[in-house]
C-alpha positions as CSV (number, residue, x, y, z in Angstrom):
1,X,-45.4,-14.7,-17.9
2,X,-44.4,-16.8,-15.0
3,X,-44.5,-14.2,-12.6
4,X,-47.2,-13.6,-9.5
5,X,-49.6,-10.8,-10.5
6,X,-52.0,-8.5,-8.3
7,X,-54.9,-6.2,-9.7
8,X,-57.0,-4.0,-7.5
9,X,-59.0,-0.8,-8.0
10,X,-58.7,2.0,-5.4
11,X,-60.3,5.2,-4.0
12,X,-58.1,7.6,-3.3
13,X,-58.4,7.1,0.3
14,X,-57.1,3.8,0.1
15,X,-60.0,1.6,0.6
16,X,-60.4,-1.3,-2.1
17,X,-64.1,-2.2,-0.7
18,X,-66.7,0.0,0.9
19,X,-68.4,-0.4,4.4
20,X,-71.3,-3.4,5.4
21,X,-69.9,-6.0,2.7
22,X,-73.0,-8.4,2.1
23,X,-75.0,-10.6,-0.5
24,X,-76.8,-7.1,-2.0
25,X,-73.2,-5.5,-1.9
26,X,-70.7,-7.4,-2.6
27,X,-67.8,-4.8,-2.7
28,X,-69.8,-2.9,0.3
29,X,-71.7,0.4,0.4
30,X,-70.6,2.5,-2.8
31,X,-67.5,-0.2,-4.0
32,X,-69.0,-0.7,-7.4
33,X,-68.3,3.6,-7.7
34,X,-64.3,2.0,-7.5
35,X,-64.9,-0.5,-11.2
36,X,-66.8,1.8,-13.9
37,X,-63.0,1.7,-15.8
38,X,-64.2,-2.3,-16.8
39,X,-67.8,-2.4,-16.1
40,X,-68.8,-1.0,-20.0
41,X,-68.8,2.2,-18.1
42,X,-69.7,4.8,-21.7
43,X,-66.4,7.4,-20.5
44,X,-63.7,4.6,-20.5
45,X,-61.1,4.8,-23.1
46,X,-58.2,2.9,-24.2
47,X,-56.1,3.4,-21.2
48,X,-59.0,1.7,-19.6
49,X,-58.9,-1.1,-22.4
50,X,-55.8,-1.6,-21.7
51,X,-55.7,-1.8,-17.9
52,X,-58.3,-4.1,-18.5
53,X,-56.0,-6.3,-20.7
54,X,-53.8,-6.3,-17.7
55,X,-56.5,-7.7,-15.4
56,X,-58.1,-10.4,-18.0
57,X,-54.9,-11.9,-19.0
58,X,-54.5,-15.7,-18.3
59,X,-53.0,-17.1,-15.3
60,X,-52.2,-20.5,-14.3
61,X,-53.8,-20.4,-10.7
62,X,-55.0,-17.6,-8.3
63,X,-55.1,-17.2,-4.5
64,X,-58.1,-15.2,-2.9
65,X,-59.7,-14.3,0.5
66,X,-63.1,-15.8,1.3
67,X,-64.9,-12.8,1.7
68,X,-63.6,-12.3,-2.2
69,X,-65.3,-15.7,-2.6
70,X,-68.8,-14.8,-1.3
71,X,-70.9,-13.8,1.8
72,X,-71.4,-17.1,3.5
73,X,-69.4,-16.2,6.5
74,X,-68.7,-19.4,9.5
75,X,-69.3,-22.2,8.6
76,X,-70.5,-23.4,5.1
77,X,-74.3,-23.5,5.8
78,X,-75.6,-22.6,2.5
79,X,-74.7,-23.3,-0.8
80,X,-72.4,-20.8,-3.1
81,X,-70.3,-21.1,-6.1
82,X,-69.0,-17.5,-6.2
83,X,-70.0,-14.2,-7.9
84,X,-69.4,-14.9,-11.1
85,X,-72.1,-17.7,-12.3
86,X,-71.8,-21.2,-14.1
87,X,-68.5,-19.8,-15.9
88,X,-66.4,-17.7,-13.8
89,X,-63.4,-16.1,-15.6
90,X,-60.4,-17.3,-14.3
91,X,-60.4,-20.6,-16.1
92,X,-57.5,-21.6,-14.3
93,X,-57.5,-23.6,-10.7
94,X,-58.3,-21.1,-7.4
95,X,-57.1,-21.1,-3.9
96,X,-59.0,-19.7,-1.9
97,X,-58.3,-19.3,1.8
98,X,-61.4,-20.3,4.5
99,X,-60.6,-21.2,8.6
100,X,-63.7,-24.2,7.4
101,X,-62.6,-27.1,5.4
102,X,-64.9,-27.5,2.1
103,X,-64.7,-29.6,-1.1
104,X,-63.5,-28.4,-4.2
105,X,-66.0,-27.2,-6.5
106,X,-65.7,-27.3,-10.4
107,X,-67.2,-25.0,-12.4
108,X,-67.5,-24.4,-16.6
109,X,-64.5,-23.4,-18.4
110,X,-62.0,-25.0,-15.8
111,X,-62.4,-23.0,-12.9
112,X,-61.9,-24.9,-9.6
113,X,-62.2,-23.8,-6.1
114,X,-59.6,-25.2,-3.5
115,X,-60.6,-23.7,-0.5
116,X,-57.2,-24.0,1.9
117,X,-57.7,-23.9,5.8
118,X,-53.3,-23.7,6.2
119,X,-52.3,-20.2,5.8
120,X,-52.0,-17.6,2.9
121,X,-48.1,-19.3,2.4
122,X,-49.7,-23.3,1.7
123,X,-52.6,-21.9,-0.4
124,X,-50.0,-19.9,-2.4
125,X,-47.3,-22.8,-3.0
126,X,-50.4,-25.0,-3.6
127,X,-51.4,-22.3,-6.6
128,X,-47.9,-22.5,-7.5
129,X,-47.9,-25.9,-8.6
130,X,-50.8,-25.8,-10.0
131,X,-49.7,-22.8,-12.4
132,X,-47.3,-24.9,-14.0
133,X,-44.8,-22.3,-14.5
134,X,-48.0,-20.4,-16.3
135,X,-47.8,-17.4,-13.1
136,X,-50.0,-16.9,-10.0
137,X,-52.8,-13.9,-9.5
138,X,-53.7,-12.4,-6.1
139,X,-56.8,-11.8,-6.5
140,X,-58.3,-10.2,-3.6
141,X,-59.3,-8.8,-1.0
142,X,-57.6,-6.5,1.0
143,X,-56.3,-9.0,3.5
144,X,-55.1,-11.4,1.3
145,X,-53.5,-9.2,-0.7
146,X,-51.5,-8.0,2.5
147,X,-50.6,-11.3,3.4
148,X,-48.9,-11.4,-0.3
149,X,-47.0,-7.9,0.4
150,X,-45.8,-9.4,3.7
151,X,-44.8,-13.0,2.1
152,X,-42.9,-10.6,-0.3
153,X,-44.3,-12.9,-3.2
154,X,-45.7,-10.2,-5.8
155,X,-43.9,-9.3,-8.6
156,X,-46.1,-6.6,-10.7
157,X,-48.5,-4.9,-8.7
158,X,-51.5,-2.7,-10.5
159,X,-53.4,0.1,-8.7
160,X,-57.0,1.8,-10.7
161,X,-57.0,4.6,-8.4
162,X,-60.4,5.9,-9.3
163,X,-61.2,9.4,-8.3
164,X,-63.7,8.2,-5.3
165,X,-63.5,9.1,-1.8
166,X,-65.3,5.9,0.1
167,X,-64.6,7.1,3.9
168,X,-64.6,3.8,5.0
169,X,-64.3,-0.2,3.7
170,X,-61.3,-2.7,3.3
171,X,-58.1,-0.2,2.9
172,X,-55.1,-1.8,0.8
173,X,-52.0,-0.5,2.7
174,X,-53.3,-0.6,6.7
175,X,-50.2,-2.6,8.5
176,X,-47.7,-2.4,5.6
177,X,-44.5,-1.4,6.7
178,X,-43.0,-0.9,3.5
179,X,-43.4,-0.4,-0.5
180,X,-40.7,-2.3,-2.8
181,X,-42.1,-1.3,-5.9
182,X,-41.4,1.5,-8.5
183,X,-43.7,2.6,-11.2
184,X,-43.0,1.5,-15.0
185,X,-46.5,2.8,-16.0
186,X,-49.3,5.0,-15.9
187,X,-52.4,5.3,-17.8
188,X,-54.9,7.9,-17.5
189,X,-58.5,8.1,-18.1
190,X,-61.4,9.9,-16.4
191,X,-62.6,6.9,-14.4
192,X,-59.5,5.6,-12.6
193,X,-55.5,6.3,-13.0
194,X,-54.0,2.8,-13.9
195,X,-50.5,2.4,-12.3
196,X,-48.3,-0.7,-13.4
197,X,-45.8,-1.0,-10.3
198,X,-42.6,-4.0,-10.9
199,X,-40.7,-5.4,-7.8
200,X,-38.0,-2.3,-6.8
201,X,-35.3,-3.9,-8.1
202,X,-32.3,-1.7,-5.8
């Protein structure tokens, strides 16, 4: 599939991270309550396997925020090589976007880290030559996934809306004027509601 992906989970507020981000909590006060559905939570079902299909399947480059990245905020003081260890699972090369120039770093299983100081638009036509015609994941957070609505560059969008209110956080949809993209399918389970939305194509 060639086409540019995004995944997030959602409470049903909106918010697609909780309050105080940090090193301790990464998707901020109470985000983890917005992942059970993938995180070998005991009540998911197949819906859930399936969603989570949808979310692991390869891609040939990905563009995400910094704060996505890690917690090192300003300048790169202090070493960090993400959240996800010596072998993150993307396997594929990933843009991410910083205002502070860094080298890339390359990780096991073919994971690199571009981090791009131009703009969301050159760090996603930078992961689109890199994809080789393999498709392009926005991976996160909220800011950079708005920056993707606005480009107009997403072609399936996915929403777990998990049945969490968070109060506060990172919302999804603050600023977006407008939503081109109709449901083709919905999956149900009691951790989250998995929506598969395509590009509206009237």
């Amino acid at each position: 599939m060639t086409d540019t992906t995004c995944h997030m989970s959602m409470s049903l507020d909106g918010y697609v991270a909780g309050p105080e981000q940090s090193r301790n909590d990464g998707l901020g006060v109470r985000g983890q309550e917005l992942h059970p559905w993938h995180m070998g939570d005991p009540r998911a079902n197949a819906a859930d396997r399936i969603a989570n299909s949808w979310l692991m399947r390869p891609r040939g480059a990905y563009v995400m925020g910094r704060h996505m990245f890690g917690p090192v905020r300003g300048e790169w003081d202090e070493p960090w090589q993400g959240w996800w260890g010596a072998e993150p699972p993307h396997h594929a090369p990933v843009f991410v976007l910083t205002h502070y120039p860094h080298k890339p770093i390359e990780m096991a299983g073919g994971t690199i880290f571009h981090f791009v100081t131009e703009g969301f638009d050159a760090a996603y036509a930078q992961a689109l030559a890199a994809a080789d015609g393999k498709g392009v994941d926005i991976a996160g957070g909220a800011s950079t996934v708005r920056q993707a609505l606005a480009a107009d560059v997403i072609d399936e969008l996915v929403l777990d809306i998990a049945p969490v209110l968070l109060g506060a956080g990172e919302r999804l949809f603050d600023g977006v004027g407008a939503f081109g993209f109709e449901p083709v399918e919905a999956l149900h389970s009691p951790l989250a509601t998995h929506i598969r939305y395509r590009r509206a194509t009237h």
